[in-house]
Structure formats: structure tokens, C-alpha cells
Phi, psi and omega in degrees: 000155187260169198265006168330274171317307167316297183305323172310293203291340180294293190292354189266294176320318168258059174020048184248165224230155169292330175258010180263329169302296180335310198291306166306354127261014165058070147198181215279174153303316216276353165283323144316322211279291183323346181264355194248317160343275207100045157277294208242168170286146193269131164329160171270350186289333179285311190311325182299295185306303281222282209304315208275311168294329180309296192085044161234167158327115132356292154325309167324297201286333159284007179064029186254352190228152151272339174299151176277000000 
């Protein structure tokens, strides 16, 4: 699984919205929405925050490990 997908099913698994994530990493929906595309690469500075909201991995959240 990609790490596309993972992002999706993470904020969709926590009934969370493209913009309530965008706002926890202070940047716009439509640019949350293009990083769940795979339009722009997600920064690592997002990816951290993400893995840290999540209560995951890094790895997880990159689709290189299925352990959380």
C-alpha cells in the first residue's frame, strides 16, 4: 500500500475532514487534497506530524512497514 492511501485511510478511520488535517499542518485542503493525489510529495516536517497524530510509525504511514 502506498503512502497516498495510508493517508486517506488514516483521516477517514478517524472521521477526520482534508481540512481539519490541512489545518493541523497549517497548510490550505486544496494542498492536503494534492498530497492524498500524490500531485505534490508530502514534506517530512508533515509526514512526522501526521505519524505523531496518527499514533504511528513513519514507516507505517510510508507504506514500507504494516506494524502501526
Amino acid at each position: 500500500m502506498d503512502y497516498r492511501r495510508r493517508l486517506r485511510d488514516l483521516r477517514e478511520d478517524h472521521d477526520k475532514t482534508q481540512s481539519q488535517i490541512a489545518a493541523l499542518l497549517g497548510t490550505s485542503q486544496t494542498m492536503y487534497a494534492r498530497y492524498e493525489r500524490g500531485a505534490n510529495e508530502l514534506p517530512i516536517r508533515h509526514l512526522i506530524t501526521l505519524a505523531d497524530y496518527y499514533n504511528v510509525t513513519t514507516d507505517y504511514l510510508l507504506g514500507r512497514s504494516d506494524q502501526q
